[in-house]
PDB file of N, CA, C and O in Angstrom:
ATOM      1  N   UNK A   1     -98.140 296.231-164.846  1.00  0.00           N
ATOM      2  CA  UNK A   1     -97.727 294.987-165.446  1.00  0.00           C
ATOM      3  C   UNK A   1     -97.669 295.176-166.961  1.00  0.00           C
ATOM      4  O   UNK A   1     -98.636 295.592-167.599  1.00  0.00           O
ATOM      5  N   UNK A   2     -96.200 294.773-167.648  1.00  0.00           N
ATOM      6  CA  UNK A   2     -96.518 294.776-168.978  1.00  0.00           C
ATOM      7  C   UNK A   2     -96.424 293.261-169.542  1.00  0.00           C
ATOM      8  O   UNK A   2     -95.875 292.242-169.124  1.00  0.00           O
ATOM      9  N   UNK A   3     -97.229 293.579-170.712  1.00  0.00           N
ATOM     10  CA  UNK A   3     -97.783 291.956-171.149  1.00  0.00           C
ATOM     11  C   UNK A   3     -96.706 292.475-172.894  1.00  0.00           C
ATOM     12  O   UNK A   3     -96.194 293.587-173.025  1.00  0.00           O
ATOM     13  N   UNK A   4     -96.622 291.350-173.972  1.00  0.00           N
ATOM     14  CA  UNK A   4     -95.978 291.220-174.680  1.00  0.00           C
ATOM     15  C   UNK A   4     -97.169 290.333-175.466  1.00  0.00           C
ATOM     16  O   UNK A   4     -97.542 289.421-174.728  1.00  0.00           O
ATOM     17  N   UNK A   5     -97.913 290.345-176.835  1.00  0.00           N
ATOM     18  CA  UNK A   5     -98.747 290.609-177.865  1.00  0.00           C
ATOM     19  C   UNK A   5     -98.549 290.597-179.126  1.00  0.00           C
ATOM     20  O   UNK A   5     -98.051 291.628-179.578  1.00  0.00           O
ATOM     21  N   UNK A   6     -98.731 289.927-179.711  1.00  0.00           N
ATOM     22  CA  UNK A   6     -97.987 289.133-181.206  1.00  0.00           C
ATOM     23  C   UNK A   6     -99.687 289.791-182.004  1.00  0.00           C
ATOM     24  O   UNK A   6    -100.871 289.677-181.687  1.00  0.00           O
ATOM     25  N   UNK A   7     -98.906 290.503-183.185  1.00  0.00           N
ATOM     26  CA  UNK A   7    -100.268 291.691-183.772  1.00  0.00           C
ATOM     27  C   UNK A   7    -101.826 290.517-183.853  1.00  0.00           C
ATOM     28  O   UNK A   7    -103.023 290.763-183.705  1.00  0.00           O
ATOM     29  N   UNK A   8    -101.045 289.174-184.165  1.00  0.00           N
ATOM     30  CA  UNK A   8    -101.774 288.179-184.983  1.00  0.00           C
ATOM     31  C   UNK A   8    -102.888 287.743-183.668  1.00  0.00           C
ATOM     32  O   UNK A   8    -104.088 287.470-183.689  1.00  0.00           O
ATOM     33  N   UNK A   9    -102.063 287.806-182.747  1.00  0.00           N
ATOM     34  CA  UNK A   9    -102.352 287.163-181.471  1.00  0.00           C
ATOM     35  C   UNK A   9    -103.583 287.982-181.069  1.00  0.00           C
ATOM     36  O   UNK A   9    -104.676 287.486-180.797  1.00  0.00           O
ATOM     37  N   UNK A  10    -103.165 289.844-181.056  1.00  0.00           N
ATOM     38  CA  UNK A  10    -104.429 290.754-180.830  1.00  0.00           C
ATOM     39  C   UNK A  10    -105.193 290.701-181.512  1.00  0.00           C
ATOM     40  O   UNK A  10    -106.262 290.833-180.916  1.00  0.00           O
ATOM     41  N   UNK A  11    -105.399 290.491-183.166  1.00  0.00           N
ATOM     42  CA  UNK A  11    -106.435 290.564-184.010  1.00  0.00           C
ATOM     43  C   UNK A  11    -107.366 288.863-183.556  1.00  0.00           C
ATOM     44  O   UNK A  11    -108.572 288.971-183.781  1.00  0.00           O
ATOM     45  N   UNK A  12    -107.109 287.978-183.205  1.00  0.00           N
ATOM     46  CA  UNK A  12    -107.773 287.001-182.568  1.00  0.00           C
ATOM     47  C   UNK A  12    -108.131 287.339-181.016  1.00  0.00           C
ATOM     48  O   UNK A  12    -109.168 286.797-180.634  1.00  0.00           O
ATOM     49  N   UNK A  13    -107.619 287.945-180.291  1.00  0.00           N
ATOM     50  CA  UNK A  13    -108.172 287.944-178.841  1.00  0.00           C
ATOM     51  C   UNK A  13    -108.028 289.826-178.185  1.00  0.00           C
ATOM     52  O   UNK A  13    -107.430 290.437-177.299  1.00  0.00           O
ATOM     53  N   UNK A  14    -109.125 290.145-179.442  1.00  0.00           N
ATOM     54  CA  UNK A  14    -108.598 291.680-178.722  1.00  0.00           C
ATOM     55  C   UNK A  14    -109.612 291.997-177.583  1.00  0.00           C
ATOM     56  O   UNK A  14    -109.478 293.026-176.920  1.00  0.00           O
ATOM     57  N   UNK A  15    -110.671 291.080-177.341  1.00  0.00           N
ATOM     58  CA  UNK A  15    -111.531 291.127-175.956  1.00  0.00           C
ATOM     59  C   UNK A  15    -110.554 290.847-174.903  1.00  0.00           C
ATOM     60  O   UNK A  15    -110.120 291.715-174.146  1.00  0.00           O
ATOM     61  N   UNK A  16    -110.275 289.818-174.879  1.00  0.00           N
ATOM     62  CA  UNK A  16    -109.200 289.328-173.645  1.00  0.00           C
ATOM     63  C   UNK A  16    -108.211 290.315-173.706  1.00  0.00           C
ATOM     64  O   UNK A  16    -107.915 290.537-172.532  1.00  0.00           O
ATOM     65  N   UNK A  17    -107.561 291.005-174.414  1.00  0.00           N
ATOM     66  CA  UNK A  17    -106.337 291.513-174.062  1.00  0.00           C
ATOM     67  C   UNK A  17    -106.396 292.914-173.607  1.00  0.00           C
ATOM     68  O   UNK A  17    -105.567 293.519-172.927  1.00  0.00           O
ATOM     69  N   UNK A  18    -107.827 293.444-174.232  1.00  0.00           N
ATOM     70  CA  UNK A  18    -108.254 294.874-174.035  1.00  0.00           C
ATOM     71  C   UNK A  18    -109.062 294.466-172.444  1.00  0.00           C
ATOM     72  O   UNK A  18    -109.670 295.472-172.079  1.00  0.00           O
ATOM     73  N   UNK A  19    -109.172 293.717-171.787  1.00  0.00           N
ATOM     74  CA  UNK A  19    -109.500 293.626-170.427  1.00  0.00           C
ATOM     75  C   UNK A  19    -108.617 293.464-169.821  1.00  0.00           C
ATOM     76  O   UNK A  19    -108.894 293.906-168.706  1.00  0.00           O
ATOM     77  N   UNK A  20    -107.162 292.897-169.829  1.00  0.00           N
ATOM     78  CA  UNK A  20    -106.435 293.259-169.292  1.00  0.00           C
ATOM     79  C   UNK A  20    -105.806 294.564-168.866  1.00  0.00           C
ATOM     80  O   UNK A  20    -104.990 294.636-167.948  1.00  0.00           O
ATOM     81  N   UNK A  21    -106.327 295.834-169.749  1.00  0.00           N
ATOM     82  CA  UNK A  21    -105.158 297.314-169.439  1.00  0.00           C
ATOM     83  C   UNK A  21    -106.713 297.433-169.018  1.00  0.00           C
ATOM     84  O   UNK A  21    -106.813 297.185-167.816  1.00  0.00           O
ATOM     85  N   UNK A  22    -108.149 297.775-169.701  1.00  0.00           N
ATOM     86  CA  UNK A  22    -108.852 298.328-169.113  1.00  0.00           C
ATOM     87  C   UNK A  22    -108.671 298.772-167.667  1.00  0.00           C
ATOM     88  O   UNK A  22    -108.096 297.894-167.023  1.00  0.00           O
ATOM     89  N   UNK A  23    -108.898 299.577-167.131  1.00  0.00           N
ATOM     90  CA  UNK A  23    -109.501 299.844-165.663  1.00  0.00           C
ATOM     91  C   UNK A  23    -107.862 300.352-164.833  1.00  0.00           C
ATOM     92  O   UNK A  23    -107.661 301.129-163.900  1.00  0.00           O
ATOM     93  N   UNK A  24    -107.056 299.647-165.536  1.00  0.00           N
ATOM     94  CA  UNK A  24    -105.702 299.682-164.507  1.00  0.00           C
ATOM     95  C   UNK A  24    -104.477 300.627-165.166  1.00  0.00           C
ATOM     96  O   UNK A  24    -104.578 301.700-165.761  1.00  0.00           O
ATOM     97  N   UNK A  25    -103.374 299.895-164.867  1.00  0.00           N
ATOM     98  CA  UNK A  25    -101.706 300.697-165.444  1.00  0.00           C
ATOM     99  C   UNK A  25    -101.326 299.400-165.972  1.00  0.00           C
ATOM    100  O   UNK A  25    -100.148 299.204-165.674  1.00  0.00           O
ATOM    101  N   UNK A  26    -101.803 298.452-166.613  1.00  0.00           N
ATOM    102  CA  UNK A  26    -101.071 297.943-167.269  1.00  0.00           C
ATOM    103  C   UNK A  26    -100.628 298.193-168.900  1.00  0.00           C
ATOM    104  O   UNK A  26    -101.136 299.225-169.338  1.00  0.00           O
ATOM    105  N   UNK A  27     -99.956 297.607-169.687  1.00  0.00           N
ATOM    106  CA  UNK A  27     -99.735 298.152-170.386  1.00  0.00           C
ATOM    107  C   UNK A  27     -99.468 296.721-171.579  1.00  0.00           C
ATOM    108  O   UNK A  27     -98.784 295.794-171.145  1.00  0.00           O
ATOM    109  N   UNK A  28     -99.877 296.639-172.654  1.00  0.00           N
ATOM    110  CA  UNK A  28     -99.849 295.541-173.489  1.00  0.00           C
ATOM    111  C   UNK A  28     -98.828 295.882-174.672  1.00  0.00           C
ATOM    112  O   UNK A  28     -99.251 296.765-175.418  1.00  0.00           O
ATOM    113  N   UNK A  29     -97.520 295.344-175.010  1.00  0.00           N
ATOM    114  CA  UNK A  29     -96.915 295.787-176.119  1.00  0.00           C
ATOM    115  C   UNK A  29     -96.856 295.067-177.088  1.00  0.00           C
ATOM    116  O   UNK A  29     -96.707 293.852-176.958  1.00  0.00           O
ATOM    117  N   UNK A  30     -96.947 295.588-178.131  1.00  0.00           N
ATOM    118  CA  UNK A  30     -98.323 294.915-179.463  1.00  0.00           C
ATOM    119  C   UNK A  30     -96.810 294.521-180.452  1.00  0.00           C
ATOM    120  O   UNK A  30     -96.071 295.455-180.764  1.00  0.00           O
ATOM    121  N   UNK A  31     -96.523 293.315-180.812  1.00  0.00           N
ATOM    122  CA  UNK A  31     -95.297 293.477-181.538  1.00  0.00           C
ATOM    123  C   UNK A  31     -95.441 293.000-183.007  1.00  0.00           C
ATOM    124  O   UNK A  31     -96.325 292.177-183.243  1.00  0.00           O
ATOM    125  N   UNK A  32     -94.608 293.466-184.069  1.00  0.00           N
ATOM    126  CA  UNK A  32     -94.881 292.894-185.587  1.00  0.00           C
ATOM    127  C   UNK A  32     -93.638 292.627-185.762  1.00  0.00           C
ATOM    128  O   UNK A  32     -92.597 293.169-185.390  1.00  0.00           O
ATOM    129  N   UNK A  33     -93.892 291.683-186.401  1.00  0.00           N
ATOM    130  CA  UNK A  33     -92.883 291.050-187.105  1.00  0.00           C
ATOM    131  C   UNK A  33     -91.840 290.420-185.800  1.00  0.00           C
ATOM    132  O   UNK A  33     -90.754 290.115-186.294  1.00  0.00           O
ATOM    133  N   UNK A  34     -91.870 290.222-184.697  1.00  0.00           N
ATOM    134  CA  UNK A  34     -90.543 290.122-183.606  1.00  0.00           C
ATOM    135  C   UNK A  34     -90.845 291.443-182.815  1.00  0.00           C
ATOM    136  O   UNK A  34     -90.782 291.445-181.585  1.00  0.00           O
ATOM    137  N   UNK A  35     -91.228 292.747-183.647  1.00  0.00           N
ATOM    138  CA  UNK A  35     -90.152 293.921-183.073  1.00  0.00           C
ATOM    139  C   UNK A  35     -91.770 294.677-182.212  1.00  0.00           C
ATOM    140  O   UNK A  35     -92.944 294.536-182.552  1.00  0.00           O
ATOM    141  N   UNK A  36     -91.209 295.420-181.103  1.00  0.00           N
ATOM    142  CA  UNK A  36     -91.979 296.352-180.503  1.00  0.00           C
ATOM    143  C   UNK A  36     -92.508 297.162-181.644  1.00  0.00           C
ATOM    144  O   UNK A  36     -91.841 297.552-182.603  1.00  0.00           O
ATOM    145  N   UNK A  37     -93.964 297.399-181.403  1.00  0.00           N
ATOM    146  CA  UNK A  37     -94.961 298.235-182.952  1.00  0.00           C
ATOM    147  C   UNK A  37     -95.782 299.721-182.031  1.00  0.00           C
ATOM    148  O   UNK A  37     -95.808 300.945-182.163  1.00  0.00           O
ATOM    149  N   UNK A  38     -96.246 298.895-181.282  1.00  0.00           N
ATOM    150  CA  UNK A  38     -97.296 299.870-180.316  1.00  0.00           C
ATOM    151  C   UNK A  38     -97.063 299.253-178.947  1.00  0.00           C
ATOM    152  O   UNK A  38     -96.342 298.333-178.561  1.00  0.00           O
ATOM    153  N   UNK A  39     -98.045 300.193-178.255  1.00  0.00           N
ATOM    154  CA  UNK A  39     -98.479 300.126-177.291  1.00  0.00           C
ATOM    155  C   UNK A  39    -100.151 300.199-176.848  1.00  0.00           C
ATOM    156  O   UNK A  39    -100.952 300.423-177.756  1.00  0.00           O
ATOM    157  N   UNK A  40    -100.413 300.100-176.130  1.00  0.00           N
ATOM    158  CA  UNK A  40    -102.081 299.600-175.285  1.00  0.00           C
ATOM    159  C   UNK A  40    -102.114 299.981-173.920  1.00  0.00           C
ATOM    160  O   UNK A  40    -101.564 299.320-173.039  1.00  0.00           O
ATOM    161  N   UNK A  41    -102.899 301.286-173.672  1.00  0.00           N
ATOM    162  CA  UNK A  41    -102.910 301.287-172.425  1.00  0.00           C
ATOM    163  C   UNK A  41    -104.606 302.248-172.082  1.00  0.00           C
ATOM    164  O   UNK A  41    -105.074 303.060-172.879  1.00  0.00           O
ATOM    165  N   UNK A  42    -105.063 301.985-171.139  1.00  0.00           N
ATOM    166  CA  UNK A  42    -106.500 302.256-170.864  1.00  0.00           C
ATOM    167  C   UNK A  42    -106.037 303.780-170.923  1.00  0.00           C
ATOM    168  O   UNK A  42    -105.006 304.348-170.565  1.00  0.00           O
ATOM    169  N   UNK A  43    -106.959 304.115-171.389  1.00  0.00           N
ATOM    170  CA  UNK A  43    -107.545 305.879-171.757  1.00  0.00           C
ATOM    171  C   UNK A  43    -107.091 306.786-170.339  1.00  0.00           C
ATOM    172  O   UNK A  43    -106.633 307.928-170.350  1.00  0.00           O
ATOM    173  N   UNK A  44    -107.346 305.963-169.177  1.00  0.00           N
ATOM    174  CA  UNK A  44    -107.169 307.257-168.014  1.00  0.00           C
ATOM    175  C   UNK A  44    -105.612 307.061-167.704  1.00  0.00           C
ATOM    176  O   UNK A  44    -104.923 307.933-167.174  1.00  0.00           O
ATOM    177  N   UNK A  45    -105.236 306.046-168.024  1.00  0.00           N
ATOM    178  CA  UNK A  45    -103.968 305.656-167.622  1.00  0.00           C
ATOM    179  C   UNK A  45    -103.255 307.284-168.417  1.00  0.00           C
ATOM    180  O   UNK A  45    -103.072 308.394-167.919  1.00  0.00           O
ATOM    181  N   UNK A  46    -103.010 306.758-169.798  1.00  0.00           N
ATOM    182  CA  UNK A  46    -102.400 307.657-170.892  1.00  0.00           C
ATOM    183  C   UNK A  46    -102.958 309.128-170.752  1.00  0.00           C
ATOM    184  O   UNK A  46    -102.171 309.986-171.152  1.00  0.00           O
ATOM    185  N   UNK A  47    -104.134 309.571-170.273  1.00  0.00           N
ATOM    186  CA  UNK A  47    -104.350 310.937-169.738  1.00  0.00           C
ATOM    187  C   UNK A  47    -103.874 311.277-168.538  1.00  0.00           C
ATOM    188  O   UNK A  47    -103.958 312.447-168.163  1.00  0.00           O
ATOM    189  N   UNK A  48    -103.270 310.252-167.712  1.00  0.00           N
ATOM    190  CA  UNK A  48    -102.594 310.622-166.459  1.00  0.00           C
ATOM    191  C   UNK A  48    -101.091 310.960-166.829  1.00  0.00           C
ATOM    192  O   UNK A  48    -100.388 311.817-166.293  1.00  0.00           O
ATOM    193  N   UNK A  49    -100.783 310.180-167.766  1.00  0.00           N
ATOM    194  CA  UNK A  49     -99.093 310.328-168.633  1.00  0.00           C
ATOM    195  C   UNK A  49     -98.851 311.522-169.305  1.00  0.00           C
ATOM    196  O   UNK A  49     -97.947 312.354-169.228  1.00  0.00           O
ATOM    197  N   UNK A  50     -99.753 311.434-169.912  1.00  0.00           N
ATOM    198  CA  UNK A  50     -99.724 312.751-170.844  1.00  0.00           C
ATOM    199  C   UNK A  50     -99.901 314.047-169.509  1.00  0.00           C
ATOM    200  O   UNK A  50     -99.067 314.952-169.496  1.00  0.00           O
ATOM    201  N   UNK A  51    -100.368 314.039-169.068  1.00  0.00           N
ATOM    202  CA  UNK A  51    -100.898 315.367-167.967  1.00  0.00           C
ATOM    203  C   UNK A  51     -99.329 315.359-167.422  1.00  0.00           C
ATOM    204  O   UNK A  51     -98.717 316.426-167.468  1.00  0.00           O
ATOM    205  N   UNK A  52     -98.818 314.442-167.025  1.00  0.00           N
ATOM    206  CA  UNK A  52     -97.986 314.549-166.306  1.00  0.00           C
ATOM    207  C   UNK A  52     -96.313 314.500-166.641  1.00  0.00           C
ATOM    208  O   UNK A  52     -95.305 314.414-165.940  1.00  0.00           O
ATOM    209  N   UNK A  53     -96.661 314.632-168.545  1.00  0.00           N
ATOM    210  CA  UNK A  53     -95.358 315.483-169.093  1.00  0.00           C
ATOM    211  C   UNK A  53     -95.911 316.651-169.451  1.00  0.00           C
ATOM    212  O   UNK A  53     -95.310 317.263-170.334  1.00  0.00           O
ATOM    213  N   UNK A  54     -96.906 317.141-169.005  1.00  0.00           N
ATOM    214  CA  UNK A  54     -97.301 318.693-169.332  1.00  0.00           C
ATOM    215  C   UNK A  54     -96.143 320.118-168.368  1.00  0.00           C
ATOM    216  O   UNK A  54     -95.898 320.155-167.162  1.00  0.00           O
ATOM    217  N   UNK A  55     -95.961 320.494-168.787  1.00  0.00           N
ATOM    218  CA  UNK A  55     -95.075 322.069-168.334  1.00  0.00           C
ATOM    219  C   UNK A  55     -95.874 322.608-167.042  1.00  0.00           C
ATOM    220  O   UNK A  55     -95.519 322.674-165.865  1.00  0.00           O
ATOM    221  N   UNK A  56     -97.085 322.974-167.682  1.00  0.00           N
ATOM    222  CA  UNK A  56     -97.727 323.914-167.035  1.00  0.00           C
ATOM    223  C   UNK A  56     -98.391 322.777-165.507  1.00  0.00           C
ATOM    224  O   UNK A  56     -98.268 323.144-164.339  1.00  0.00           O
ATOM    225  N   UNK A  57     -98.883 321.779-165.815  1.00  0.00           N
ATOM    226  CA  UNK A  57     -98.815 320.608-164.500  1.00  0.00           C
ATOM    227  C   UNK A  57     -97.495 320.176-163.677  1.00  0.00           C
ATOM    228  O   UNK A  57     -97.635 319.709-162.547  1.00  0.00           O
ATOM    229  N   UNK A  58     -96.439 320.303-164.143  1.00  0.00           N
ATOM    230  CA  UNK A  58     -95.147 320.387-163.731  1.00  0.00           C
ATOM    231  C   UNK A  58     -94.732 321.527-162.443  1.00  0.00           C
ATOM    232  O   UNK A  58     -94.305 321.364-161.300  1.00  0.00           O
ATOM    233  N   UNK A  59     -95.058 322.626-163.177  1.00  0.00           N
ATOM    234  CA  UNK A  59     -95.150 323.889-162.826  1.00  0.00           C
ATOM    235  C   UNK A  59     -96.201 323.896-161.507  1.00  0.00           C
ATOM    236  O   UNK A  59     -95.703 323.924-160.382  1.00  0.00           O
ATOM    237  N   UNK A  60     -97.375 323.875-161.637  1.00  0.00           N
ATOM    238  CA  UNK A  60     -98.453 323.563-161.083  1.00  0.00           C
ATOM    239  C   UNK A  60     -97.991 322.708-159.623  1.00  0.00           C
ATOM    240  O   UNK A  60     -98.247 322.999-158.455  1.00  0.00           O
ATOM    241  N   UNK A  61     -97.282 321.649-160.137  1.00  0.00           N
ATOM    242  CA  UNK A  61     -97.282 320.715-158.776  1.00  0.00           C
ATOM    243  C   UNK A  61     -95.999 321.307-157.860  1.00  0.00           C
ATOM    244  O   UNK A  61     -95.938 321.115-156.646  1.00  0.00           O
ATOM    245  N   UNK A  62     -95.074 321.991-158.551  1.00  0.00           N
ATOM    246  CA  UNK A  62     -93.840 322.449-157.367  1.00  0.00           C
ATOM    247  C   UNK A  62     -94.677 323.870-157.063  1.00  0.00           C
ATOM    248  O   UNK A  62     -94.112 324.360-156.085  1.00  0.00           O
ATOM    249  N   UNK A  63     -95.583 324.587-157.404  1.00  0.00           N
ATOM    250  CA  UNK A  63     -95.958 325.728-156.573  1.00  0.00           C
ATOM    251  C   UNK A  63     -97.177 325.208-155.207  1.00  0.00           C
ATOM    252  O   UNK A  63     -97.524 325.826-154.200  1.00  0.00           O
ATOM    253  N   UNK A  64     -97.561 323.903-155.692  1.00  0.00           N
ATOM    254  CA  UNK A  64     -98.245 323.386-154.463  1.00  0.00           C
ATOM    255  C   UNK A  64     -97.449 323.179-153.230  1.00  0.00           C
ATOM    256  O   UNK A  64     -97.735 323.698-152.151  1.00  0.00           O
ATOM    257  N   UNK A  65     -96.176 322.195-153.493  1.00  0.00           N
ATOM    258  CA  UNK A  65     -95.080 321.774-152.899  1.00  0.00           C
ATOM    259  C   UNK A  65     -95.194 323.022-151.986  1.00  0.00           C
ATOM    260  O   UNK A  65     -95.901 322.902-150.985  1.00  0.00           O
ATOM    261  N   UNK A  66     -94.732 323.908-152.159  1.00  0.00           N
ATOM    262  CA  UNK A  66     -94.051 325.545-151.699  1.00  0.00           C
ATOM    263  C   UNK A  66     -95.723 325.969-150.716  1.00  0.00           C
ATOM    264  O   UNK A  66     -95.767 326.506-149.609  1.00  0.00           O
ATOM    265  N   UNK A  67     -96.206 325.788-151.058  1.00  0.00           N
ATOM    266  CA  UNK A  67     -97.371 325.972-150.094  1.00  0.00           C
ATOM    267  C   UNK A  67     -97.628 325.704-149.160  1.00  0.00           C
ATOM    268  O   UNK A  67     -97.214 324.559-148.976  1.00  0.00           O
ATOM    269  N   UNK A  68     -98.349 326.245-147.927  1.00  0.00           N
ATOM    270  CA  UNK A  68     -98.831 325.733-146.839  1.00  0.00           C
ATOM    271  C   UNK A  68     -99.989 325.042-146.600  1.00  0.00           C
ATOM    272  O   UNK A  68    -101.126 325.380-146.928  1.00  0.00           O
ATOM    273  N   UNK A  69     -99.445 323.487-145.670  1.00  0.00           N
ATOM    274  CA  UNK A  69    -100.510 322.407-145.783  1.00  0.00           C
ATOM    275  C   UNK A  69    -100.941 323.105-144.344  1.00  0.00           C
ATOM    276  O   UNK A  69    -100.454 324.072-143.758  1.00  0.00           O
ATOM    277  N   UNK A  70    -102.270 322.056-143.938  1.00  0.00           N
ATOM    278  CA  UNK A  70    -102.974 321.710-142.728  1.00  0.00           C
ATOM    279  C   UNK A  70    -103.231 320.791-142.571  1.00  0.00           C
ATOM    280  O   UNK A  70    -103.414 319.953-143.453  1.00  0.00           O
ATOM    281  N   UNK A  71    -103.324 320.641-141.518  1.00  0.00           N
ATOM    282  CA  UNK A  71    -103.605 319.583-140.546  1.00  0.00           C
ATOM    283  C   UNK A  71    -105.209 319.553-140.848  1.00  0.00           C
ATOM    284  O   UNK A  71    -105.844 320.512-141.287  1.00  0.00           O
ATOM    285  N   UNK A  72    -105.903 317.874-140.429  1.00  0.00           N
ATOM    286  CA  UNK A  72    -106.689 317.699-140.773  1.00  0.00           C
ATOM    287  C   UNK A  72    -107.319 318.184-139.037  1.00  0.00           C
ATOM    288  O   UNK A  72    -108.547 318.100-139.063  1.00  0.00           O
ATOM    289  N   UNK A  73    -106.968 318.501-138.058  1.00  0.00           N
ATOM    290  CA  UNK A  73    -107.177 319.083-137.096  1.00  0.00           C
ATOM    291  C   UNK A  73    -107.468 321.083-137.562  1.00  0.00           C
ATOM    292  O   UNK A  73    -108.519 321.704-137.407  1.00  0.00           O
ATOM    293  N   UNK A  74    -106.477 321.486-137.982  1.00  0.00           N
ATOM    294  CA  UNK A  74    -106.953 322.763-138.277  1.00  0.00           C
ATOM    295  C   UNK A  74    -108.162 322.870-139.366  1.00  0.00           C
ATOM    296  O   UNK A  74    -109.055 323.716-139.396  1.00  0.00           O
ATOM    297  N   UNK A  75    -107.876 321.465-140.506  1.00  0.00           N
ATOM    298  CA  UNK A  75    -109.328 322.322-140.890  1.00  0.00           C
ATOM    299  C   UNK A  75    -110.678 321.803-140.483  1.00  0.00           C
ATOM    300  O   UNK A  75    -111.522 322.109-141.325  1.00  0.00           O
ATOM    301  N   UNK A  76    -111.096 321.213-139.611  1.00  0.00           N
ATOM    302  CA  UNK A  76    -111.934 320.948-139.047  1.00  0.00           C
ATOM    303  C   UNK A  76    -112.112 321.131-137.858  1.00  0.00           C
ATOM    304  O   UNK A  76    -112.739 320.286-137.220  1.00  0.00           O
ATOM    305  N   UNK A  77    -111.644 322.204-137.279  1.00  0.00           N
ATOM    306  CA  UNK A  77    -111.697 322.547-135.512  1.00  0.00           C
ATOM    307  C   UNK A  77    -112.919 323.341-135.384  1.00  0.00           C
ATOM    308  O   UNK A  77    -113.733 323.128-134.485  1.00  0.00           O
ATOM    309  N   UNK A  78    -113.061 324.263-136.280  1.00  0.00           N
ATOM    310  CA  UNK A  78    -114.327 325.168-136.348  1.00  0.00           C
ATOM    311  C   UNK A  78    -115.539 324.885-136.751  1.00  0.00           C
ATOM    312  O   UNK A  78    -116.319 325.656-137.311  1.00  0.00           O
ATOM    313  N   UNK A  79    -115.805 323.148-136.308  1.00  0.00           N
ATOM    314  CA  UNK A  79    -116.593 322.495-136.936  1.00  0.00           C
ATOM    315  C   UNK A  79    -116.942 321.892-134.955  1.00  0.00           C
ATOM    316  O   UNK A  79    -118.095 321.669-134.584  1.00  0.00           O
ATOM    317  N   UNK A  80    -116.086 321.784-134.282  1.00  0.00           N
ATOM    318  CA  UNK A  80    -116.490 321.316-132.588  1.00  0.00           C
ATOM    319  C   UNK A  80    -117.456 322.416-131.891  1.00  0.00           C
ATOM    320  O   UNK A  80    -117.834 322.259-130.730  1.00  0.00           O
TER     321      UNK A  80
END
């Protein structure tokens, strides 16, 4: 969910508005003057973003792709 945030508006209610992205994917866009300024988004969110314009995580996830899965039967048979 993105929310829309007048700078004046955050410097009066930055409890309330910083509980809104906390914890989730939302995303608060902080505006000055009229115009888009920033953005607001909880810490794991933006480490999930960032990770996931990384090369080498890119890379990483199509050599998984190409791999062989199992069944949740094969890996637990040698467990009967």
């Amino acid at each position: 969910m993105t929310t829309i945030v007048k700078t004046t508006e955050l410097r009066d209610s930055y409890a309330r508005v910083s509980s809104q992205v906390r914890g989730g994917k939302s995303v608060v866009i902080i505006t000055k003057r009229g115009r888009p300024d920033l953005g607001l988004v909880d810490i794991d969110y933006l480490e999930d973003l960032l990770e996931a314009r990384d090369p080498e995580f890119q890379t990483s996830l199509r050599q998984a792709a190409q791999e062989k899965t199992y069944s949740l039967e094969e890996v637990f048979s040698h467990l009967d």
